[in-house]
C-alpha positions, 0 to 999 in steps of 0.5 A, spaced: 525 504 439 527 502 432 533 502 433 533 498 439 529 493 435 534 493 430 540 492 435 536 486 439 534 482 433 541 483 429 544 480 436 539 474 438 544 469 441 548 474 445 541 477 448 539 470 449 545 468 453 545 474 457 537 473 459 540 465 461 545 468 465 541 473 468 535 469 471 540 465 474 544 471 478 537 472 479 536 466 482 542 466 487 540 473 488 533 471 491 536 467 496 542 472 498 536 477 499 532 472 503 537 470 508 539 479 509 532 481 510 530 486 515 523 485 519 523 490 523 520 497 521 524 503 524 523 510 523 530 513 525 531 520 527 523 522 530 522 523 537 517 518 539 521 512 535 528 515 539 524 515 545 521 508 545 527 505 543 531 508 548 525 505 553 526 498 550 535 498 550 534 500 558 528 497 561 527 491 555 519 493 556 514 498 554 516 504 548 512 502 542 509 496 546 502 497 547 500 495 555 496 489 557 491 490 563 488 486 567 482 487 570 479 483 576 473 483 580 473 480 586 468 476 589 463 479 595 465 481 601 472 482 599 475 489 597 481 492 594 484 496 599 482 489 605 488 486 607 486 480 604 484 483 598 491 485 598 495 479 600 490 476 594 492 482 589 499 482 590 500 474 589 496 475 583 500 480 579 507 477 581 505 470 578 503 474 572 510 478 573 513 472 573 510 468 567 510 474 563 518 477 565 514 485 563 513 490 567 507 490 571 504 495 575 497 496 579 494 498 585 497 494 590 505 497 587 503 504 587 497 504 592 493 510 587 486 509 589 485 510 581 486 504 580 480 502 583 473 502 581 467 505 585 465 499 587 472 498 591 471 490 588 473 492 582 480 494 580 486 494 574 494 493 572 497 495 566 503 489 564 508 491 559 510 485 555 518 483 556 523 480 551 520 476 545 524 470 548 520 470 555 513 472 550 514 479 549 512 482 542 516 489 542 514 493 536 509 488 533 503 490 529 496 492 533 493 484 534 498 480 530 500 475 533 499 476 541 498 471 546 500 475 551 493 475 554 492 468 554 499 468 558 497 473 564 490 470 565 493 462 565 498 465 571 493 469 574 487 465 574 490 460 579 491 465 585 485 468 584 479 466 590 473 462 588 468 468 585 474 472 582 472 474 575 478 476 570 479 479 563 485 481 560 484 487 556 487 492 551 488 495 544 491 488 542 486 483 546 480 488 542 484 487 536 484 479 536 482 477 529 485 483 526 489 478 524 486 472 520 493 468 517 491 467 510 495 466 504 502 465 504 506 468 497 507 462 493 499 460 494 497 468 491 503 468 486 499 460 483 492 464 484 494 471 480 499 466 475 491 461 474 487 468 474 493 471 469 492 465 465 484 465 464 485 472 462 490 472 457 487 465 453 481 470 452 485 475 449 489 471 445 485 464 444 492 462 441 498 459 444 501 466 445 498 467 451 504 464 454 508 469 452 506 475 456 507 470 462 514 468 460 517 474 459 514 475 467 517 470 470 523 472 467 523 479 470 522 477 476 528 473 478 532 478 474 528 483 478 532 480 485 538 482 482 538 489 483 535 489 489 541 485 491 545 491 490 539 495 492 540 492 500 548 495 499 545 502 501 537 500 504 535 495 508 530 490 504 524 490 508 520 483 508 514 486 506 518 488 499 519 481 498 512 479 498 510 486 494 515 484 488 513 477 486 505 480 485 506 487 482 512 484 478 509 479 475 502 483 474 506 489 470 511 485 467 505 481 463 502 488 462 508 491 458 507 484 455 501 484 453 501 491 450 507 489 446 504 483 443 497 486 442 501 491 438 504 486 434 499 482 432 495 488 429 501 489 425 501 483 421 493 483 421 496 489 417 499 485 412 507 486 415 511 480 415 517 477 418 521 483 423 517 488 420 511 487 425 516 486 430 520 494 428 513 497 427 510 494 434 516 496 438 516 504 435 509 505 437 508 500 444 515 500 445 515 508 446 508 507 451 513 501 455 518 506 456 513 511 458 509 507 462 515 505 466 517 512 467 510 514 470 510 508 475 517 510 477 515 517 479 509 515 482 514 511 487 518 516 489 514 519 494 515 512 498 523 513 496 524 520 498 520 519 505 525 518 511 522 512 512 526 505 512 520 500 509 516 505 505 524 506 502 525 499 501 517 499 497 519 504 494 525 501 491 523 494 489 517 497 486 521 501 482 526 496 480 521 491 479 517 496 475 524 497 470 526 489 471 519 489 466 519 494 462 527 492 460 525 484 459 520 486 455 523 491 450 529 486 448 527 478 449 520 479 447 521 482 441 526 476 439 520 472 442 516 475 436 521 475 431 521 467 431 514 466 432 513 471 426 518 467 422 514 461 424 508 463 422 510 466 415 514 459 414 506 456 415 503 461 411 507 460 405 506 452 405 500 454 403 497 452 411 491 454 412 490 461 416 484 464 420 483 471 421 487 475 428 481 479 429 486 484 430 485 488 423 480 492 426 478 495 433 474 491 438 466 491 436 465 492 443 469 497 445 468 502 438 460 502 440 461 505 447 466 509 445 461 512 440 456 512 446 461 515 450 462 521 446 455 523 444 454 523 450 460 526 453 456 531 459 452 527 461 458 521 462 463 527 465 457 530 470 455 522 473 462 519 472 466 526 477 459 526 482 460 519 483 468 519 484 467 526 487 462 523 493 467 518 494 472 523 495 468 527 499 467 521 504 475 521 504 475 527 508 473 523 514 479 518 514 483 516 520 490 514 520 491 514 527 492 509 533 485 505 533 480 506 539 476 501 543 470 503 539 472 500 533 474 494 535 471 487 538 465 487 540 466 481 544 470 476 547 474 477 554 477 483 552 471 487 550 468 484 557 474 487 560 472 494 557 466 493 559 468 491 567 473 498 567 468 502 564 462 500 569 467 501 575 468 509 573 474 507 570 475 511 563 479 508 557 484 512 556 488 507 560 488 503 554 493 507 551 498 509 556 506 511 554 512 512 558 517 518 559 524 516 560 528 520 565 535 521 563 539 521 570 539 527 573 532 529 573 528 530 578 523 525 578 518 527 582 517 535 579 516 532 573 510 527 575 507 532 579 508 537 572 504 532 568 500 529 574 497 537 574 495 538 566 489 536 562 486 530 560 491 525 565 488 520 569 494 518 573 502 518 573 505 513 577 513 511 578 514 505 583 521 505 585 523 498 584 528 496 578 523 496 572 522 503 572 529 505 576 535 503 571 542 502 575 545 509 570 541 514 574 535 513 568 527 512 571 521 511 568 514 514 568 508 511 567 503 517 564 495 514 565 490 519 560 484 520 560 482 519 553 485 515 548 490 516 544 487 514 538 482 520 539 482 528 538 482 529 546 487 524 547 493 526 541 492 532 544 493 530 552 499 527 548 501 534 545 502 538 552 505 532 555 511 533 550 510 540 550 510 541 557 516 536 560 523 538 561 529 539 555 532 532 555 526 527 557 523 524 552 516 521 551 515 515 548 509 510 546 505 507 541 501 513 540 507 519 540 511 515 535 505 514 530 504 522 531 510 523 529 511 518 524 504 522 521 508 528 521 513 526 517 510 523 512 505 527 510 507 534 512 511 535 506 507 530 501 504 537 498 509 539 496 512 532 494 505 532 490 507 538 487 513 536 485 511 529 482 504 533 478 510 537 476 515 531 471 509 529 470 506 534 466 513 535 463 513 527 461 507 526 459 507 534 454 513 530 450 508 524 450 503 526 447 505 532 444 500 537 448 498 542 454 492 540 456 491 532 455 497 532 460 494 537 466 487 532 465 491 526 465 494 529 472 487 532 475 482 525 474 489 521 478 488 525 483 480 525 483 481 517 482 486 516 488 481 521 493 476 515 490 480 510 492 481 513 499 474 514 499 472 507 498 478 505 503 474 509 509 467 505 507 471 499 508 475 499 512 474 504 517 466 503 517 467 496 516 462 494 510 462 488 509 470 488 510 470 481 514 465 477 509 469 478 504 477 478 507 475 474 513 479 480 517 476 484 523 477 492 521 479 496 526 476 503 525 482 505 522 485 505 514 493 505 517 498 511 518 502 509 512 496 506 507 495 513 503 502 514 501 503 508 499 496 506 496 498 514 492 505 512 491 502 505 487 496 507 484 499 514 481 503 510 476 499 504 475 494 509 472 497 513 468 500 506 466 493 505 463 492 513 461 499 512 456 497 507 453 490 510 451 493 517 449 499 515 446 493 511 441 488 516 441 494 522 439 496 516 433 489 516 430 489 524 431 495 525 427 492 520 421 486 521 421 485 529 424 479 528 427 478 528 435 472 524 435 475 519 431 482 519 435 477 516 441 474 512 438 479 509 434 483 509 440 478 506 445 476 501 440 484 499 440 485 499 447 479 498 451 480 490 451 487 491 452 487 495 459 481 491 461 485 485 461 491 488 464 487 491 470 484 484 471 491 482 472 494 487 476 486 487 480 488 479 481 496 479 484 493 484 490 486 481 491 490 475 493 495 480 496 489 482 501 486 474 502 488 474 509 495 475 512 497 481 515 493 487 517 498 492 514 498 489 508 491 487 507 489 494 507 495 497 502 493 491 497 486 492 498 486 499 496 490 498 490 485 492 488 480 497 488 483 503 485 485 499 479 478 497 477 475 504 479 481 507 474 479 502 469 472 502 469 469 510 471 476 514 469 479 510 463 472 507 461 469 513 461 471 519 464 478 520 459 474 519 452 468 524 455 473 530 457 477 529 451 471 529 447 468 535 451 475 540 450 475 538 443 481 540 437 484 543 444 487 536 447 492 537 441 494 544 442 502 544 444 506 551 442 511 552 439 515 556 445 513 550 449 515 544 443 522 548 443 523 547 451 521 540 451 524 539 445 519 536 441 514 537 434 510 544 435 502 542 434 498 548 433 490 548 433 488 545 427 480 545 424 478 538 426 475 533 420 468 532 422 465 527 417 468 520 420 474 518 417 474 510 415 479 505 416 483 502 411 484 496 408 487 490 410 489 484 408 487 478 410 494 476 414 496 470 418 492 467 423 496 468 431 
C-alpha cells in the first residue's frame, strides 16, 4: 500500500485528470444505464416461471397473476341457481369481463355448484387480469399498485339489483396498504447525505468532514461506469439502481473515514507532509483492501444464483463496493497529501495549533474495553443468549406466498373473505393457478386426475377462447382447498406436479415461488461453505491467524441468524411494523430476503471485523499483550465503527421509508443487521472472546504460513503488566 501511495502522490496531476474524466463518463453512463434498465424480474429455466410464461404468451391473463374474486350476495328471495338470478349473474361477470379485458369464470360459465355457497345467495368468480394497457398488472408484486378490484366493482355494481352486497377480494385486495408510496431515491439519498454529514462533523469537528463525503460522491458516478459494461452480459435491474446510489454512498464514506481517521492519528504522531499520508495507506489502506474483498465475497451468493435481479444486486453491489475502496486509495490520499501541506505551511508561520485529539485512544472506548474485558464470560454468555434467542425465533421464518390471515383485518377485501368463509366456501380459492395443456392432450383426463387428488376444491375448463387457444393448447383452472401460502396447500401443489402428464405444465403464483425457493436455497449450504471457506483463507492472511478468522466467521452467522430473527418479530408478526414504516406486513419476510440480506450484511460486517482486528493484531505485535491489543484496538476503533455503521444504518433506513414492499423489507433488514453487529458483535461479543481465548488468537504455524504465503506466528508468553502508550508531540491541529 506504500508503494501505491508513492505512485499516487508522484502522479497527482495525472490522477487528477483521470478522476475528472471518470466522473464525467460516469455521468453519461447513469443515463445509458437508465434508459436500458429492466423492470421485469425473471427466473429463466424454473418450471413454474416456463409454465406461467408460457400461460400469459398464449392466453394474455393468469400465470403468476394472482385472481381476483368477486363475491356477491343476493338479495332475498332470489338465488344463484334461479332464472333470474342467472340472468343477473351472467350481466354481472360480462361487464366485469369486459371493463377488465381478463378471463373471467364462475358459476354461471361452468354451472359448478362449488361456486355456491350453502345458502344458495351467496356465490363467487374468479377474474384473471388482462394485459396492462386494459388494467391487468401481469407479474406485479402482492398489493403493489393494483386498482383492478376497484375496477371490477365499478362495472359490476351498476347491473347488480337493489339489496345485492358486492366485495372484491384477493390476496392482492387483502394486501391493500402493502404499499405506502414513500420516498423517491433523490429524498433518501438527501436524508442519508443530512445524516452522513451530522455524523461526520462530529467525528472530525473540522472542515475534513467534507472529505469522506467528497470521495463519495465521486465513486458513485464512477461506479455507473462499470455497470455500464456490467449490462453488456446482465440485465440491470431497477432495484440495482436504487441500491447502488445509498450503499455506494454509505461505504464509500466508510472507506473514507477509516483512511482519514487513520491519518489524522499519524500526525498526532508527529509525521509531517506525505509521511502521514504513507504511513496511514500502509496500515488503513491494507484494511480498504480488506474490507472491500470481504463484501465482494459476501455478494457472491447473489452473483452465482440463476437468478436475473438478485444477479443484477449482486454486481452493482460488488462494482459499488470496488468503485470505493479504488477512489479511496488513489484520490484520497492526494486529498490528504495537499491538505497536510497546508497545514504544515500554517503551523510553520507560527499559526497557532490545537490538539487533534487523535494522540491517544478515545476515552470513552478504552474504558468499556477495559470493562469488557474483565468481564469477558458474563459479556460473551449475555451477548450469545441474546443473539441465540433471536436466532432460535428465525426458525420459525416464512418465506412463502402470504395467506389471508396475515393480511387485512378490514376493508372490502377482508369483507369478502369473510362472506366466502360464512357461505362454506373455504379460502383456498384465493390462490388458484393454471395448467397449460399443450395441443394434443386429452383435457378431459387430466381434470378428472387433478379433480380426483387431495386437497382440491374444484377444477374447471369452459370452452370459450380464453381457455381454449386456436394452436390446440387449453387451460385448466385447478381451485385447492387450502391456500398455497400454507403447508396443506404447497403440498396440494406438489401432487398436482406430481401427478399431470409429461408435458403439461403447472403454473401459478404459488408454483414458481416454490420453485424459485428451491433454487435458490437448495445449494445455499454448500454456497455458505464455499464463501466461510475464502473467508478463512482472506482473513488468516490478514491477521495472521487460525482462530480469530473461524471466530470471525461463527459470530457473522450468529448475527446474520439475529437478524433473521428480528426480521420474523417485525415483519412477519408485525411488531410495530406499521407505526414505524407506515407499511402493512404481510405475514411474510419475502422469498428472496434471507440471501440477499445474507449476501449484504456477510460483507458489511466482516468490513467492521477487518478494521477492528487488523488494530488489535498491530497493537499485539507492538506491545505482546492480549488484553492491551483489545483495548488499544477498541479504543482506536470504537468511534470509527460506530460512526461508519451510523452511515450505513441511515442509507438503508431512509431505503425502508415506504416504497416498495420487497425493498422495504431488504433494507430494513440490513438497517437492523448494522446496529446489532455494531452493538452486541463489535461492541461486545468480538473484545470478550478475544479476551477469553487469550495468546491463542495470535497463533498461525508455520505449515499453514508457508501455504498462505505469509509470517509464521508462534504462541508466545503474553506480557501482563499494562504496557504504556508512547509519547507524542503535540502536532497540528486537523
Amino acid at each position: 500500500m506504500e508503494t501505491l501511495s508513492r505512485f499516487v502522490l508522484a502522479r497527482g496531476r495525472l490522477i487528477t485528470l483521470l478522476t475528472v474524466i471518470a466522473v464525467a463518463l460516469g455521468g453519461g453512463a447513469l443515463a445509458v444505464v437508465m434508459a436500458t434498465v429492466s423492470e421485469k424480474n425473471e427466473y429463466p429455466g424454473l418450471p413454474g416461471y416456463e409454465a406461467n410464461q408460457q400461460i400469459l404468451q398464449t392466453y394474455g391473463t393468469g400465470g403468476y397473476e394472482r385472481p381476483y374474486l368477486p363475491v356477491i350476495t343476493l338479495p332475498e328471495g332470489m338465488t344463484a341457481d334461479s332464472p333470474e338470478g342467472r340472468e343477473v349473474l351472467t350481466a354481472a361477470f360480462a361487464a366485469a369481463d369486459r371493463a377488465t379485458g381478463g378471463r373471467v369464470v364462475s358459476y354461471v360459465d361452468t354451472g359448478d355448484p362449488r361456486f355456491l355457497g350453502a345458502d344458495g345467495r351467496t356465490t363467487f368468480g374468479l377474474i384473471f387480469g388482462g394485459p396492462v394497457e386494459q388494467g391487468g398488472i401481469p407479474g406485479s408484486a402482492l398489493g403493489e399498485g393494483s386498482t383492478l378490484n376497484l375496477t371490477i366493482e365499478e362495472a359490476m355494481r351498476p347491473v347488480l339489483p337493489p339489496g345485492t352486497t358486492l366485495f372484491v377480494t384477493g390476496l392482492d385486495p387483502l394486501a391493500t396498504g402493502a404499499d405506502a408510496g414513500g420516498l423517491n431515491v433523490p429524498v433518501k439519498l438527501l436524508i442519508t447525505l443530512a445524516a452522513a454529514m451530522v455524523v461526520l462533523a462530529w467525528v472530525f469537528r473540522s472542515a475534513l468532514a467534507v472529505v469522506p463525503l467528497l470521495t463519495a460522491l465521486i465513486a458513485l458516478p464512477v461506479s455507473f461506469i462499470g455497470l455500464l459494461g456490467a449490462g453488456l452480459i446482465i440485465d440491470v435491474h431497477e432495484t440495482t439502481m436504487t441500491m447502488i446510489p445509498l450503499l455506494g454512498l454509505g461505504i464509500a464514506i466508510d472507506y473514507a473515514l477509516i483512511l482519514v481517521t487513520r491519518w489524522r492519528e499519524e500526525r498526532a504522531a508527529g509525521r509531517v507532509g506525505d509521511e502521514a499520508v504513507h504511513r496511514a495507506m500502509a496500515t488503513a489502506g491494507h484494511a480498504i483492501v480488506f474490507s472491500s474483498v470481504a463484501v465482494a465475497i459476501g455478494l457472491l451468493a447473489m452473483i452465482v444464483l440463476p437468478i436475473p435481479i438478485m444477479r443484477s444486486l449482486g454486481v452493482g453491489g460488488t462494482l459499488v463496493t470496488a468503485t470505493s475502496a479504488v477512489v479511496s486509495l488513489t484520490v484520497l490520499p492526494l486529498i490528504l497529501s495537499w491538505t497536510g501541506r497546508r497545514l504544515d505551511r500554517r503551523a510553520a508561520a507560527g499559526k497557532p495549533v490545537r490538539p487533534t485529539g487523535y494522540e491517544r485512544a478515545g476515552r470513552f472506548w478504552t474504558a468499556w474495553a477495559r470493562t469488557v474485558v474483565r468481564r469477558r464470560w458474563i459479556v460473551a454468555i449475555g451477548s450469545v443468549a441474546a443473539l441465540g434467542a433471536l436466532t432460535v425465533v428465525a426458525l420459525g421464518i416464512n418465506l412463502n406466498v402470504p395467506v389471508s390471515g396475515g393480511l387485512s383485518r378490514s376493508g372490502p377485501g377482508h369483507d369478502g373473505l369473510v362472506a366466502l368463509q360464512r357461505a362454506g366456501v373455504p379460502s383456498g380459492p384465493l390462490t388458484s393457478f393454471d395448467v397449460y395443456l399443450p395441443p394434443g392432450t386429452d383435457r378431459a383426463a387430466v381434470a378428472d386426475g387433478i379433480r380426483s387428488l387431495e386437497g382440491i376444491y374444484t377444477v374447471v375448463a369452459p370452452d370459450g377462447p380464453d381457455w381454449r387457444a386456436a394452436d390446440g393448447s387449453a387451460l385448466l383452472t385447478v381451485l385447492p382447498v387450502d391456500e398455497g401460502g400454507s403447508p396443506a396447500g404447497r403440498e396440494t401443489v406438489q401432487r398436482v406436479i406430481d401427478a399431470v402428464p409429461d408435458g403439461v405444465l403447472v403454473g401459478g403464483n404459488v408454483t414458481q415461488q416454490i420453485d424459485y425457493i428451491d433454487a435458490t436455497y437448495a445449494a445455499f449450504p454448500w454456497m455458505l461453505a464455499l464463501i466461510a471457506l475464502i473467508t478463512f483463507v482472506m482473513l488468516a492472511r490478514a491477521f495472521r491467524s487460525v482462530l480469530l478468522p473461524l471466530k470471525a466467521i461463527a459470530l457473522n452467522l450468529l448475527s446474520l441468524g439475529a437478524v433473521m430473527g428480528a426480521m420474523v418479530i417485525f415483519w412477519q408478526w408485525g411488531w410495530g411494523t406499521e407505526a414505524l414504516l407506515g407499511i402493512q406486513p404481510n405475514g411474510t419476510v419475502g422469498t428472496f430476503i434471507p440471501v440477499t440480506i445474507f449476501a449484504f450484511l456477510y460483507g458489511l460486517s466482516m468490513d467492521y471485523e477487518v478494521f477492528i482486528i487488523a488494530r488489535m493484531r498491530e497493537e499485539y505485535d507492538r506491545t505482546g499483550s492480549t488484553e492491551e491489543a483489545i483495548v488499544q484496538g477498541i479504543g482506536r476503533t470504537g468511534r470509527l465503527v460506530t460512526c461508519a455503521a451510523l452511515i450505513l444504518f441511515f442509507s438503508f433506513a431512509s431505503m425502508a421509508g415506504g416504497g416498495e414492499l420487497d425493498v422495504a423489507v431488504f433494507a430494513s433488514g440490513v438497517a437492523l443487521g448494522i446496529i446489532l453487529d455494531a452493538t452486541l458483535i463489535r461492541s461486545l461479543l468480538v473484545p470478550a472472546t478475544v479476551a477469553m481465548m487469550g495468546r491463542w488468537n495470535w497463533w498461525l504455524p508455520a505449515w499453514l504460513a508457508r501455504i498462505l504465503r505469509v509470517e509464521p506466528s508462534p504462541v508466545r508468553n503474553e506480557r501482563t503488566a499494562p504496557i504504556p502508550e508512547p509519547r507524542v508531540p503535540v502536532s497540528t491541529g486537523v
